[in-house]
C-alpha positions in Angstrom: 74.0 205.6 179.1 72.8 202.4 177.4 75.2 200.5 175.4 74.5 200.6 171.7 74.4 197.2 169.6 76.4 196.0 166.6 75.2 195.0 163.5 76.5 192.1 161.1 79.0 195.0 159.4 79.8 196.4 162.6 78.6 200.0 162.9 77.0 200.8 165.8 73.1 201.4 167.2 71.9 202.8 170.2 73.2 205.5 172.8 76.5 205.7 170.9 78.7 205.4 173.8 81.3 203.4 172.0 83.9 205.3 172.7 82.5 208.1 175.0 84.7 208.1 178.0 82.2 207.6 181.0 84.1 210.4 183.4 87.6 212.1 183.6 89.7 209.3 185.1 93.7 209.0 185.9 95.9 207.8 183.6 97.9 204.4 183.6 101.4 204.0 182.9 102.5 202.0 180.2 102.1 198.4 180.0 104.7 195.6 181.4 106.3 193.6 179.4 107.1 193.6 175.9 109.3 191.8 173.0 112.7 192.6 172.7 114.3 194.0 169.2 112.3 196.4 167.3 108.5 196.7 166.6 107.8 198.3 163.1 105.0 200.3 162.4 103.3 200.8 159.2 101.6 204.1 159.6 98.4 206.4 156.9 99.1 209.3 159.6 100.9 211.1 156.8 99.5 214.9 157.8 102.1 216.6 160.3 99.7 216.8 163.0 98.7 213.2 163.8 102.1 211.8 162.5 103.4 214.1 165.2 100.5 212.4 168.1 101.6 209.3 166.8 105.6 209.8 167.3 105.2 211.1 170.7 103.0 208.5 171.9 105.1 205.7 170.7 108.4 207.5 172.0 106.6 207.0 175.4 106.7 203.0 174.8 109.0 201.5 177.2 109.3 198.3 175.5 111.2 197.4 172.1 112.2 200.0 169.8 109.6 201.5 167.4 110.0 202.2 163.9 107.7 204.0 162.1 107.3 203.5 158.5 104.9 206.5 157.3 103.0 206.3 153.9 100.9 209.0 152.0 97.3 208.2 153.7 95.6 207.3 150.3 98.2 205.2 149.0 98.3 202.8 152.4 94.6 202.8 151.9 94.5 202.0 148.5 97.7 199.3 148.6 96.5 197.4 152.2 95.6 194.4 150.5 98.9 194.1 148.3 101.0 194.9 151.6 99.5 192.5 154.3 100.3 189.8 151.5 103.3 191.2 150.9 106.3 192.1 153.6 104.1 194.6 156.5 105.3 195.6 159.6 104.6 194.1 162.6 101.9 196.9 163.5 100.0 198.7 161.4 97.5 201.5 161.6 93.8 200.4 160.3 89.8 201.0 160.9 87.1 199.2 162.6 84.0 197.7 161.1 83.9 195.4 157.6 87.6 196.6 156.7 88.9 194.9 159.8 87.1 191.8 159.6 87.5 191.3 155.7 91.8 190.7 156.7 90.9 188.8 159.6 88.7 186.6 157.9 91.3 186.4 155.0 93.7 185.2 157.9 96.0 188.6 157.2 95.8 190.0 160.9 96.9 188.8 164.0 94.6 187.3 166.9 95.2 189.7 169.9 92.4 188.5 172.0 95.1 187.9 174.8 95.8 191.4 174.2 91.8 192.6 175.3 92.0 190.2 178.5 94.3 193.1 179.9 93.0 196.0 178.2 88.9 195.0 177.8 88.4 197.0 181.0 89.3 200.4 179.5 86.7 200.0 176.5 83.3 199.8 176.3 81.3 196.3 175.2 80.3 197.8 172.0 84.1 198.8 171.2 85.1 195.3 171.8 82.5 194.7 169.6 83.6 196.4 166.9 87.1 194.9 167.2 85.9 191.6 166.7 85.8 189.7 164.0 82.7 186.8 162.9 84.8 184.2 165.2 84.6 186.4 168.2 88.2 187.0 168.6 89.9 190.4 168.3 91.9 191.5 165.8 91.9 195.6 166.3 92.5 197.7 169.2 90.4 200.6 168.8 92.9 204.5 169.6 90.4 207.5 168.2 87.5 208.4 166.5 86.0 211.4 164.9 82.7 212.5 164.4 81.2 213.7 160.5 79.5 216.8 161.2 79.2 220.7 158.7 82.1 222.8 160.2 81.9 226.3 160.4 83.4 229.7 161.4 81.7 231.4 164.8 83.2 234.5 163.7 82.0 234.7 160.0 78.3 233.6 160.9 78.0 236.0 163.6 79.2 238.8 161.4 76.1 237.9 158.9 74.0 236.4 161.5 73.4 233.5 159.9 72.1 230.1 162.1 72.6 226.5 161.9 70.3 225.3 159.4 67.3 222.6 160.5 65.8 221.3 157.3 67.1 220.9 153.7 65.1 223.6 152.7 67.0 226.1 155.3 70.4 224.9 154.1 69.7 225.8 150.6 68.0 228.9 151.5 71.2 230.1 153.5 73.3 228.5 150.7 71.7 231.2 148.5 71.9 234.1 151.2 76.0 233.0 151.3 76.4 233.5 148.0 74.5 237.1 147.9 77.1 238.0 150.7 80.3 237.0 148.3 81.0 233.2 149.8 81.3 230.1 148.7 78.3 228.1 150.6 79.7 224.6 150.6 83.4 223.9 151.0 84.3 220.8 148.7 86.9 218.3 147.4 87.5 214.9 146.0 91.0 215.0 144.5 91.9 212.3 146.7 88.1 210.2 145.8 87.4 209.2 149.2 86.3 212.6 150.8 82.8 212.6 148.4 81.8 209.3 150.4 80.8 211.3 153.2 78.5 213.5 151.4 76.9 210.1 150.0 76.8 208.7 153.4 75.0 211.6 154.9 72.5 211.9 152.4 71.7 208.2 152.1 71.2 208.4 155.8 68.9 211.3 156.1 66.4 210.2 152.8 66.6 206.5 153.3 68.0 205.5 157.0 70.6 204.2 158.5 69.6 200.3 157.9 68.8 201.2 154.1 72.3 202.4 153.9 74.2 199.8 155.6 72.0 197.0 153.6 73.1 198.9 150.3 76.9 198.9 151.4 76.4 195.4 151.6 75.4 194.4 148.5 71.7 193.6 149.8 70.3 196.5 147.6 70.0 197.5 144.1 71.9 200.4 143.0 69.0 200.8 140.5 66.9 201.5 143.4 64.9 204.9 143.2 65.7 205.2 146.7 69.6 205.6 145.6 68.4 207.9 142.9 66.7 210.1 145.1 69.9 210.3 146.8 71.9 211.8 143.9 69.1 213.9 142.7 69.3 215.4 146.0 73.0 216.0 145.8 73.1 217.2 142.1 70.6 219.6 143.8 73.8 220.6 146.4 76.4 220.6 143.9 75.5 224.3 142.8 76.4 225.5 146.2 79.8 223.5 146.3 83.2 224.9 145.6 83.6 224.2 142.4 86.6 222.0 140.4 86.6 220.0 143.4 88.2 217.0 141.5 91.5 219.1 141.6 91.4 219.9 145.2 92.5 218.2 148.7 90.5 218.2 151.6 93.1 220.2 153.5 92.9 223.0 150.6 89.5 222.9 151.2 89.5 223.1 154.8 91.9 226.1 154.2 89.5 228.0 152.2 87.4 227.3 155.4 89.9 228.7 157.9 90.4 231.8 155.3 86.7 232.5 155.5 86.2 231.8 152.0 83.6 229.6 151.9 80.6 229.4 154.3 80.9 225.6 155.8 82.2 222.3 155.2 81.1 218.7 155.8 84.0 216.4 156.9 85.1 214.9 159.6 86.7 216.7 162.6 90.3 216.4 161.6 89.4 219.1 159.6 90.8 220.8 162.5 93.9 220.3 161.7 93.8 222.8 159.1 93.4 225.4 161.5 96.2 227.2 163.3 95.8 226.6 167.2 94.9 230.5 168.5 92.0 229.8 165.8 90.2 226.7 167.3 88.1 228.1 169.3 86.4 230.3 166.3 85.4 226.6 164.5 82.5 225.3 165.3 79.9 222.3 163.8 75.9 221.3 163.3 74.8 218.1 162.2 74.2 217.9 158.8 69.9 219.0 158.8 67.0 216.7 158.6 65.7 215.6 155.2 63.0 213.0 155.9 61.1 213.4 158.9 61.3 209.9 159.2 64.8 209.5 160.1 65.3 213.2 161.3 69.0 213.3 161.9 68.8 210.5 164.4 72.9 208.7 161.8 75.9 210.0 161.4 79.4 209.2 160.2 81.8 208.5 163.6 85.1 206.4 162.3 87.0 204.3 164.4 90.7 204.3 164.1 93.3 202.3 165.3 95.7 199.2 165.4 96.2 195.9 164.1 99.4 193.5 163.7 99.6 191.7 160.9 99.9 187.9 160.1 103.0 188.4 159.5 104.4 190.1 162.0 108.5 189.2 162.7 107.6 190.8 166.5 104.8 189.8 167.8 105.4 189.8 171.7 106.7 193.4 170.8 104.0 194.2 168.8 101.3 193.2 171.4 103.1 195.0 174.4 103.0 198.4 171.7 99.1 197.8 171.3 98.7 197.9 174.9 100.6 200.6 175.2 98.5 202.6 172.8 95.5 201.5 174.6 96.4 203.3 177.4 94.5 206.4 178.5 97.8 208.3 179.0 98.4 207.1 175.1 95.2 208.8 173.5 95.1 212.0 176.0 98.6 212.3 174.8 96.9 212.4 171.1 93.8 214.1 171.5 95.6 217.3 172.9 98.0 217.2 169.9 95.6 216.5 167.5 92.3 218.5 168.4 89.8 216.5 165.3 90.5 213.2 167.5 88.5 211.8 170.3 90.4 209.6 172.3 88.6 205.5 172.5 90.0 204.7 176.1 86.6 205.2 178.6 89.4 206.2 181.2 90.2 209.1 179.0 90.8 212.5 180.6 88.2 214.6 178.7 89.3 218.0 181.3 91.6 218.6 178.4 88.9 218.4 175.5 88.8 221.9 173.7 85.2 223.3 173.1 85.4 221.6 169.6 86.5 218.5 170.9 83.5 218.0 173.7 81.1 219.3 171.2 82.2 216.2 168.5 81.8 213.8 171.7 78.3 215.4 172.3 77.4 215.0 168.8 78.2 211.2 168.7 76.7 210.4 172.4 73.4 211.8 170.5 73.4 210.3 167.5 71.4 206.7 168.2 73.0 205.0 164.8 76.4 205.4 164.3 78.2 204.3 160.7 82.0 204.1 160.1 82.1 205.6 156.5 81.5 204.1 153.4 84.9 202.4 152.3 84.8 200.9 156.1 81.4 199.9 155.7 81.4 197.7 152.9 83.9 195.7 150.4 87.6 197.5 150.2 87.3 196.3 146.1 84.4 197.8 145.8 84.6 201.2 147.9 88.3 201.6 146.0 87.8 200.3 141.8 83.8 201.3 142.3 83.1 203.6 144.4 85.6 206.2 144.0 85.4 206.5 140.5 82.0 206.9 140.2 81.0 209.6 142.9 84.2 211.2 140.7 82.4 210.8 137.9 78.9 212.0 139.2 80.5 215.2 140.4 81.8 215.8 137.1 79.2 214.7 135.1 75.9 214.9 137.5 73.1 215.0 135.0 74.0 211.0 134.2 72.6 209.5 136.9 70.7 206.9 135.6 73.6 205.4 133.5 75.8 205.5 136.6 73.8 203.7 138.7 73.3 200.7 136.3 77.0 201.0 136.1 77.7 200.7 139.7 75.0 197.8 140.4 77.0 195.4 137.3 80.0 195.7 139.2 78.7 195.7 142.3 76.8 192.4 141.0 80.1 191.1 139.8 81.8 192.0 143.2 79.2 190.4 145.9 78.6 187.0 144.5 
């Protein structure tokens, strides 16, 4: 398998074997050495199932004592900036791609370079890629990923007969053949105002490409642009066949309507999962979202990279880097991979035996993709995917014949913001 490149913003091209494991392989014991004391851990894995992977891979540390200091996923995200300048822990949980360099460059994140002399071997090129910053040090060690994919019921679609659509055009027209039947097409929320981003990103992706979309999250392209019109014509187009009132509704409510067969499918990432009580798994299933321009075909997708970074002002560093190498450890991620079936685990000496059907079917998904983004608020600014971003897909969904006035909005702060 050929190893993909990076780009500038660090999402990744080519045979998207970033964090593929190559073959089942044993698993290593945890690392030597480590700091004494305690390491502290500042943790988004609010949702009982990965705060639970999480616990049980760190109570398998055999270094310092861990404490994990847990926050509600959306307020970590939203307050990172305030709390690396503030008092962090030692540790704390983060993404790959522009969100990880933007705090090293602001000098807010540790330099564990030393760290990826012992681990590099584990990882692929293209993950060490990803971890590193414009000085070509790392800052991030990279644990699981998930792919972006429509999520679906075997059961419900056999009883109807319905098939993975190909084209735009044959996801309406089943859309419209759900409804007849008494579903909701399109499972959809956005309470929390980061969940819409991945129906952006897709749909970028499929009209305009995958290097028109990471030049926009840039701040290369105008917002004005017809292309990025096109983009939320298309989607006011969808919007019909979404569950409506999404404002008011979490993505785990809506992957519950999923799971209850209320509504038809569901684009979002694979910790969707989670949602789903365990003797159900094997009934979930997942496409690709279809093909809109034959010029890109489906060729993108959405595949975040999650993982761990120590802050500049860690009180524990020695501890801190011997609980990084511990996570890095294969016998670390199978550990949260079974627990947590939407994860994939990073490590190339992963044991994927233990993979459910869903599982291998996410890693197949990614291995095929040949451009790989990491999500929109981890693909450009954090100020601008937090004060922009999210309230204005908010306010498209709720008011989505205003397009034109939106995007002139967006571009004269997104002017403001890249200068």
């Amino acid at each position: 398998m050929g190893q993909p490149m990076i780009t500038r913003r660090g999402a990744l091209l080519g045979a998207a074997a970033f964090c593929v494991p190559a073959a089942p392989a044993g698993c290593g014991g945890p690392p030597g050495g480590s700091g004494a004391g305690t390491v502290t851990v500042g943790s988004n894995a609010s949702d009982a199932v990965p705060k639970k992977a999480l616990q049980q891979v760190v109570d398998g540390f055999g270094g310092a004592t861990v404490r994990i200091d847990t926050v509600d996923h959306n307020t970590f995200q939203e307050n990172i900036n305030r709390y690396l300048r503030g008092t962090p822990d030692d540790v704390f949980t983060w993404f790959s791609g522009y969100r990880m360099r933007f705090f090293a460059e602001q000098g807010l994140a540790t330099d564990v370079s030393d760290v990826w002399r012992r681990i590099g071997g584990d990882y692929t090129p293209a993950l060490k890629a990803a971890s590193s910053a414009a000085d070509g040090r790392q800052y991030f060690v990279p644990f699981t990923y998930y792919p972006w994919a429509v999520f679906y019921r075997k059961s419900v679609w056999a009883d109807r007969d319905y098939r993975p659509p190909k084209t735009l055009d044959e996801l309406t027209a089943l859309a419209g053949r759900m409804k007849r039947d008494g579903l909701i097409p399109i499972g959809f929320a956005d309470k929390d105002g980061w969940p819409a981003m991945g129906t952006f990103d897709i749909l970028n992706m499929r009209l305009n490409g995958y290097d028109f979309h990471i030049s926009l999250m840039s701040g290369k392209e105008s917002w004005t642009d017809r292309r990025v019109k096109a983009v939320f014509d298309t989607w006011r187009g969808l919007l019909t066949h979404h569950q409506p009132a999404a404002l008011g509704r979490t993505w785990q409510e809506a992957a519950q309507s999923l799971a209850r067969g209320q509504t038809g499918m569901y684009l979002l990432g694979m910790f969707v999962a989670q949602q789903f009580p365990p003797r159900e798994l094997d009934d979930l299933d997942l496409f690709t979202f279809p093909e809109i321009n034959p010029k890109y075909g489906t060729d993108a997708i959405d595949a975040p990279i999650d993982g761990y970074m120590i802050s500049a002002k860690a009180r524990n560093v020695e501890g801190a880097k011997a609980l990084l190498e511990h996570l890095a450890a294969a016998s670390s991620q199978n550990i949260a991979t079974e627990l947590d079936p939407g994860t994939l685990a990073c490590s190339a000496k992963a044991d994927t035996r233990g993979y459910t059907p869903l599982q291998q079917r996410g890693a197949d998904l990614v291995s095929g993709a040949r451009h790989i983004a990491q999500f929109l608020d981890r693909d450009t600014r954090p100020d601008f995917a937090s004060t922009v971003m999210i309230p204005a897909l908010q306010r498209f969904i709720g008011r989505p014949d205003d397009i034109d006035a939106l995007l002139r909005d967006i571009e004269a702060q997104k002017t403001n913001i890249f200068r």
